[in-house]
VOGU-3710 file (C-alpha; in Angstrom, 3 decimals, decimal comma):
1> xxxxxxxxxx> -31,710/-22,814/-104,752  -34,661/-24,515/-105,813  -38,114/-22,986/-105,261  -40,495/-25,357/-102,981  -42,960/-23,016/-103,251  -43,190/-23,801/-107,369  -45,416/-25,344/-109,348  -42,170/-28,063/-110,713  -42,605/-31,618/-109,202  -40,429/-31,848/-105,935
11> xxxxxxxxxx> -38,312/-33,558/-105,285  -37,445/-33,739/-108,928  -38,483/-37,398/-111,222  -35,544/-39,886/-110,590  -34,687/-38,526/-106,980  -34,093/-41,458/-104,661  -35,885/-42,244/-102,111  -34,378/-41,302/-98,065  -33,583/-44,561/-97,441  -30,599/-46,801/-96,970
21> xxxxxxxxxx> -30,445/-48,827/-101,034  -29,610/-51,948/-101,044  -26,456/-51,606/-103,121  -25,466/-55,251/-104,404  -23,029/-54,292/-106,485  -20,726/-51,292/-107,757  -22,892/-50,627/-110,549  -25,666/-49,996/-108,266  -23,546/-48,040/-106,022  -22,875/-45,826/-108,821
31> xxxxxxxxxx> -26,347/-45,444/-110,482  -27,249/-44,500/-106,664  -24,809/-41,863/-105,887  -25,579/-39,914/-109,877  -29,378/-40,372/-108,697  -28,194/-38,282/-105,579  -25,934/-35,658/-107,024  -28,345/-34,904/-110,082  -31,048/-34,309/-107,505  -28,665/-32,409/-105,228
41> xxxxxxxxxx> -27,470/-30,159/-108,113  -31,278/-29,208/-109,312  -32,147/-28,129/-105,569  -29,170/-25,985/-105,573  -29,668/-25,426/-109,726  -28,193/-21,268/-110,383  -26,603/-20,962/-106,802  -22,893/-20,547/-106,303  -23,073/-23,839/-104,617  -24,897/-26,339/-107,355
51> xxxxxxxxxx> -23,128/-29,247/-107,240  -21,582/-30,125/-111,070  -20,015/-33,303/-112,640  -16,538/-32,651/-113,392  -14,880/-36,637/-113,251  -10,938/-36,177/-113,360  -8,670/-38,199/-115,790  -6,692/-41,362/-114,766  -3,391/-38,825/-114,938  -4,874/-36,516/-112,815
61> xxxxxxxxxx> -5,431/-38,968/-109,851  -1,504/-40,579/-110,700  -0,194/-37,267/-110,568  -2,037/-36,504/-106,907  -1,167/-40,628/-105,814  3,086/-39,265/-106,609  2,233/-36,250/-104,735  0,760/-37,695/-101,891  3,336/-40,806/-101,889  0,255/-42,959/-101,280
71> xxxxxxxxxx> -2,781/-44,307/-103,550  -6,256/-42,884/-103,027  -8,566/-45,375/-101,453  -10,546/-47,173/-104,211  -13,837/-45,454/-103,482  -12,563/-42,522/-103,708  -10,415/-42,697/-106,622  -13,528/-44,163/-108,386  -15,705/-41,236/-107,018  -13,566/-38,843/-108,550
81> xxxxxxxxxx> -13,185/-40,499/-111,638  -16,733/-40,654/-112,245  -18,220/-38,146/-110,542  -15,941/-35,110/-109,497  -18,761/-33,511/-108,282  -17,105/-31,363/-104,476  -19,791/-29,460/-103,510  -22,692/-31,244/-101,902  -23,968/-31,373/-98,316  -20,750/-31,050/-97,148
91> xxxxxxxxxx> -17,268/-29,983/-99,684  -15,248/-32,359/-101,259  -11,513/-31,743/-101,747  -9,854/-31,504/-105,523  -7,598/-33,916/-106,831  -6,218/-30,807/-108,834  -3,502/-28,823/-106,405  -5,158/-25,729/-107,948  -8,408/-26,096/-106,455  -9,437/-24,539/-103,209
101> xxxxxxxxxx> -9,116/-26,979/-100,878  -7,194/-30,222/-102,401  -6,557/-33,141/-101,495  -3,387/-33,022/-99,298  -1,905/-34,210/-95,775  -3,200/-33,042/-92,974  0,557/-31,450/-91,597  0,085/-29,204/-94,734  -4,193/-28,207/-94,403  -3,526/-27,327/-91,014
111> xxxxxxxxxx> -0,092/-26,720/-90,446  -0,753/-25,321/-87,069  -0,918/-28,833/-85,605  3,084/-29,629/-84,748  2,626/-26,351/-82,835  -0,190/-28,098/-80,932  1,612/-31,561/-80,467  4,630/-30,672/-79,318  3,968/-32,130/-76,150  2,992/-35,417/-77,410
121> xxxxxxxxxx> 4,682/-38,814/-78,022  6,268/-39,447/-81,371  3,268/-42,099/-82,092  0,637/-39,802/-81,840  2,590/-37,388/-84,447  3,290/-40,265/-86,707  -0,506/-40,911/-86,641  -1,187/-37,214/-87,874  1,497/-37,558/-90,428  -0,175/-40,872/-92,308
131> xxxxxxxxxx> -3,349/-38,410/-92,479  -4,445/-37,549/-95,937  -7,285/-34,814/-96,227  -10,143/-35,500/-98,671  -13,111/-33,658/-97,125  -13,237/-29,700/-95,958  -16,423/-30,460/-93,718  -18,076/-27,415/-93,782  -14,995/-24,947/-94,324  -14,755/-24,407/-90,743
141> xxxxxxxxxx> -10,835/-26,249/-90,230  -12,540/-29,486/-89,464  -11,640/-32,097/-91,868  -12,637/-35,573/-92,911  -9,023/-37,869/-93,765  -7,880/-41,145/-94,406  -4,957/-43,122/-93,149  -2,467/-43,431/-95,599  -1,798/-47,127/-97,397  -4,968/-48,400/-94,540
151> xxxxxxxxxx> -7,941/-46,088/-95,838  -9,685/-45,467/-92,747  -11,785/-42,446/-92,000  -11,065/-40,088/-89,099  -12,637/-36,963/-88,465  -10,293/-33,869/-87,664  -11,964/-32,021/-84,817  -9,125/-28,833/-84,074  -11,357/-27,668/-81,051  -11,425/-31,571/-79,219
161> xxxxxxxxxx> -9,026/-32,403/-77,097  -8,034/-35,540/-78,535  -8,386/-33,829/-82,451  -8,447/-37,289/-84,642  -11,645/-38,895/-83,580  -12,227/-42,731/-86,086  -15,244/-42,669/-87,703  -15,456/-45,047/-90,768  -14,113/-48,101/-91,482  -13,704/-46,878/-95,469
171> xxxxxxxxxx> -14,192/-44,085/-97,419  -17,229/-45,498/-99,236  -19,009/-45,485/-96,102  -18,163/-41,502/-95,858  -19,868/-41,272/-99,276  -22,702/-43,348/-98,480  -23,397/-41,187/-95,576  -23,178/-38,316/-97,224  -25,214/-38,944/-99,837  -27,820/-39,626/-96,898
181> xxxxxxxxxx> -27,145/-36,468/-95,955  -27,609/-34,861/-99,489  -30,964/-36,912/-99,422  -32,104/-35,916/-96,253  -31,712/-32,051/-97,466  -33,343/-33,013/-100,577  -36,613/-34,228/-98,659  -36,336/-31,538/-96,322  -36,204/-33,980/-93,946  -33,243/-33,622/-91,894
191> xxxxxxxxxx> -34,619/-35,405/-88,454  -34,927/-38,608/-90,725  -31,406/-38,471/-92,134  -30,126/-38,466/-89,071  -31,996/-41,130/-88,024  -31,085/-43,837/-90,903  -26,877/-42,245/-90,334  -28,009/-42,789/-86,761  -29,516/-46,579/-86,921  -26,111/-47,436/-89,089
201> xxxxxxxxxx> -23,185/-45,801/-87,091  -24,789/-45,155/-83,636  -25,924/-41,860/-82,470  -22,193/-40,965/-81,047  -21,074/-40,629/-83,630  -24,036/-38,384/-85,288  -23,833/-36,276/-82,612  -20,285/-35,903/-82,885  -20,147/-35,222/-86,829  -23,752/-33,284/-86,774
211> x> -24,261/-31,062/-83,397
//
């Protein structure tokens, strides 16, 4: 991890600011988020966890769309495809089936859960079956999906009660967030991060996601 107490400018030249951008168009969504990674990756720069640039091929994210029966939502297909970069304030799932933790349904990352719903309604188990994991959280079997063919982003909580809690309308706003987050560790400001996810998606759910 990077040294604060070194003599190298901090945070390092072409770090964005912690703000919310104003992102007019894709470009600038994507100039944003390679600011945020390349600044993520020097803080972390010789540990285990440094963040690195590894963008998939189109093949790679067809093959995953026939294994999943569903395409990726575009923002994250394009993340991928671009970036590839999993391990940042919180872990990104592979496309590849050989990585750790890849992108997969949620019946297969935590099989455990028709067990645990076999008191419920056929709805609610239809819901958990059109969930696609893309995000490990922080390892700790709670898991950021989508909805299958509708993109939404719920956040799988196996210690709640109610387990699938909505959180974003899209993926991109996941990745927006997080980058916020990646920022906000960045700064070594964490109390403002939470404050700009806070002022954007209410504090419910940043306590929810966060404490």
């Amino acid at each position: 991890m990077q040294d604060m107490g070194s003599t190298d400018q901090w945070p390092p030249p072409g770090c964005p600011d912690l703000c919310w951008p104003e992102l007019l168009t894709p470009e600038d969504r994507s100039a944003w988020y390679r600011a945020v990674i390349t600044a993520y990756a020097a803080l972390w720069e010789g540990h285990v966890s440094q963040a690195v640039f590894a963008p998939v091929r189109e093949t790679d994210v067809l093959e995953l769309e026939q294994r999943l029966s569903c395409q990726l939502p575009a923002a994250l297909k394009a993340y991928h495809l671009e970036f590839g970069a999993l391990s940042l304030a919180e872990k990104l799932c592979s496309v590849s089936p050989e990585g750790d933790t890849p992108i997969q349904p949620l019946l297969e990352a935590y099989p455990g859960i028709v067990d645990m719903l076999e008191h419920d309604d056929e709805q609610v188990l239809e819901l958990f079956e059109d969930m696609i994991v893309f995000g490990d959280y922080l390892g700790n079997g709670n898991m950021f999906c989508f909805l299958r063919d509708i993109g939404e982003v719920f956040y799988f909580d196996h210690d709640d009660g109610s387990m699938l809690n909505p959180f974003f309308n899209s993926v991109e706003e996941y990745l927006d967030a997080l980058m916020i987050r990646c920022l906000a560790e960045i700064h070594e400001d964490e109390e403002a991060g939470l404050d700009l996810l806070a002022q954007r998606h209410g504090t419910g759910l940043v306590r929810k996601w966060l404490y």
